[in-house]
N, C-alpha and C positions, 0 to 999 in steps of 0.2 A: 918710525918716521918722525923728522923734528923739523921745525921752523928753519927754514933756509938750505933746506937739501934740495936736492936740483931730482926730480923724478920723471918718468916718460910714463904718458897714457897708456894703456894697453885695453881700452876698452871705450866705444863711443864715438861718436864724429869726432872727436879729437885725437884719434889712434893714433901712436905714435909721434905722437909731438913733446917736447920735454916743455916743462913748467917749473917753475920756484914755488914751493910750499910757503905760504906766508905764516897759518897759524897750523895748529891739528885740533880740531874740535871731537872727540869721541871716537866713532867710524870712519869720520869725515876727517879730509885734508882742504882748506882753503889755499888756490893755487891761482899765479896768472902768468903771462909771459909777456907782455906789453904789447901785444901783438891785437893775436885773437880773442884773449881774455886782459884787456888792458887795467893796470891799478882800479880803476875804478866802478868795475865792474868785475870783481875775481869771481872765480867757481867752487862751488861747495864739487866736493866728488870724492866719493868712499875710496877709502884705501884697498881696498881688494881688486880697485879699479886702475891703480897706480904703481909702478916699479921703481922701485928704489937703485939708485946711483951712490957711486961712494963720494959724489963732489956736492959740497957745498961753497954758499956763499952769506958775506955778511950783511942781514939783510937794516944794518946802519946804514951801512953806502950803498945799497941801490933802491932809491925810492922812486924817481921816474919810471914811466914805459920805456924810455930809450933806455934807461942803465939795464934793465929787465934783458929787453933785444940782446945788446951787448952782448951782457953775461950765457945768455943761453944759443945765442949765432955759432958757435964751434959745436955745438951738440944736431940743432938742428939741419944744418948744413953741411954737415961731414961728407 
């Protein structure tokens, strides 16, 4: 798992919801989606906890909560 890969919960009150990876620390994926985990408050959550997608984004241009929404609004809402 890397920095700016787009992943879906699979575990937690947040099942099912996709996120943007900001960093990976060890076990742990730092994740938010501007939403419910907005920039400034992201979430630590183990990767055993998280499914990987083959899309990424660059996370130069999106540093707001709204570019976040954006980017992940066609995963969520399909």
């Amino acid at each position: 798992m890397k920095a700016g890969q787009i992943v879906r919960s699979v575990a937690g009150r947040d099942k099912n919801i996709f996120f943007v990876v900001t960093a990976v620390d060890g076990a742990y994926a730092v994740i938010c989606d501007g939403k419910s985990r907005p920039v400034e408050h992201k979430k630590r959550k183990k990767l055993i906890h998280l499914s990987k997608t083959n899309h990424f984004v660059e996370l130069e241009k999106v540093k707001t909560n709204k570019e976040f929404r954006k980017v992940l609004h066609p995963f969520n809402y399909e």
